[in-house]
C-alpha positions in Angstrom: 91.5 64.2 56.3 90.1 60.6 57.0 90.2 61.7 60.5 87.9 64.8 60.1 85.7 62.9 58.1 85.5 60.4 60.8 84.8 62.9 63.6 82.0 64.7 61.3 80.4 61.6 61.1 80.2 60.6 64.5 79.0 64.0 65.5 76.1 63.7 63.1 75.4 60.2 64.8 74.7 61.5 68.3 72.6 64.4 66.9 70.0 62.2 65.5 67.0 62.4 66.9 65.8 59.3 69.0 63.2 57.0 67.9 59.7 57.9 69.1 58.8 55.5 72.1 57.6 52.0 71.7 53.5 52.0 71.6 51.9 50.6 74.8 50.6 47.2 74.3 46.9 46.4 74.3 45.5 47.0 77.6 48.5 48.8 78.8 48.3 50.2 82.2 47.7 53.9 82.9 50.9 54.4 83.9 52.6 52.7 81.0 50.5 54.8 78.4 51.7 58.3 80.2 55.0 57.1 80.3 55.2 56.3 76.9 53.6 59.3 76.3 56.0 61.6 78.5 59.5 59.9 76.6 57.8 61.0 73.6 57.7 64.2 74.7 60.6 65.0 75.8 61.7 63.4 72.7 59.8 66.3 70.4 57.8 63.0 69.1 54.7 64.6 69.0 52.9 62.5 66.6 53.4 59.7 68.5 52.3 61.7 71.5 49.3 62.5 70.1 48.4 58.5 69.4 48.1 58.1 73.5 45.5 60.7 73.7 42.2 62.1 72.6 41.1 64.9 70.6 40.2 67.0 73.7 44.1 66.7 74.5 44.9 70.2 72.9 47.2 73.0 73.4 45.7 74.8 76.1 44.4 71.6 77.1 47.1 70.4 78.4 49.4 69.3 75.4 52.9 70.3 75.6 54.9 68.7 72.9 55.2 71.5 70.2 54.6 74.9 72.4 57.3 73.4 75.3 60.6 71.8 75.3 60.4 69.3 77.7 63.9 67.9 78.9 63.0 65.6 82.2 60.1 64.3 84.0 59.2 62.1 86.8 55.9 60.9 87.6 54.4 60.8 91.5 53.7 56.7 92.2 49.7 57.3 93.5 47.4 59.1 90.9 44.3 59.8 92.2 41.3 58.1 91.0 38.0 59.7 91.1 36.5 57.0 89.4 37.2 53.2 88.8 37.8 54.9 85.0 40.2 57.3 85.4 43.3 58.5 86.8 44.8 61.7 87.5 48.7 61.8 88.0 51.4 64.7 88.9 54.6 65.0 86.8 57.3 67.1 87.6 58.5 68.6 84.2 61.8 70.0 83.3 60.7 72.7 80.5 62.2 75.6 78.8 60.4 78.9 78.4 56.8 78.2 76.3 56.5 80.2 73.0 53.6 82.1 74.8 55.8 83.1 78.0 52.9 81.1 80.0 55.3 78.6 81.8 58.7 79.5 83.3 62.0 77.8 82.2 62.5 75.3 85.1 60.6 73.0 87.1 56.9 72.5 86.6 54.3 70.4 88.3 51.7 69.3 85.7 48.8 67.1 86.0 48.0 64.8 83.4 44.1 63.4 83.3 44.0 59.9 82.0 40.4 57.8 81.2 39.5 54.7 80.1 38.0 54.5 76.6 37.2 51.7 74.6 39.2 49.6 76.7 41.8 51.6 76.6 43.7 54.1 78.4 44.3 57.8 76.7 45.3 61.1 78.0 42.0 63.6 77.9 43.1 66.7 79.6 46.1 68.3 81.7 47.7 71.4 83.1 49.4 73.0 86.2 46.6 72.9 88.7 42.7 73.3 89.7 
């Protein structure tokens, strides 16, 4: 019986859900911010998402985290930058099927616009392409 007990509570341990990602520092890089951003993601953290970006980040804006389980990501080293202000980076995403049917259980290349605001970098806008 102690056994069982034992086992149910170590099974209940690995199911918890992660902690939502460390926020970036002050002045955090790009890069850092999207990362953070992606690990809460993939995490289902999406409040804490939502804190790396601005209002115009929206679902069918480019915001993932509730409409899209994200499992994996990597990020391409060299975003473009089409201004001294902002950067523009590719992700590969591992997803599962949207609610919507919109993107395909896979892999999925996604594009997530970053700017500089107050100092600060945020996510404004994303999505699969031009």
């Amino acid at each position: 019986m102690v056994v069982g007990t034992v086992l149910l509570a170590a099974s209940a341990a690995c199911s918890a859900p992660s902690p939502a990602a460390p926020a970036p520092p002050a002045g955090a890089s790009a890069s850092v911010v999207l990362d953070a951003y992606l690990r809460d993601l993939v995490a289902g953290h999406c409040a804490a998402a939502r804190e790396l970006a601005t209002e115009t980040f929206t679902a069918g804006h480019g915001e993932l985290c509730g409409a899209v389980k994200v499992s994996a990501y990597s990020v391409q080293a060299d975003p473009a930058t089409p201004s001294s202000g902002e950067m523009i980076f590719s992700a590969v995403l591992t997803t599962g099927r949207s609610g919507d049917g919109s993107i395909a259980p896979g892999r999925t290349t996604w594009f997530y616009d970053l700017r500089r605001q107050g100092g600060e970098w945020r996510i404004v806008g994303g999505g699969s392409g031009p």
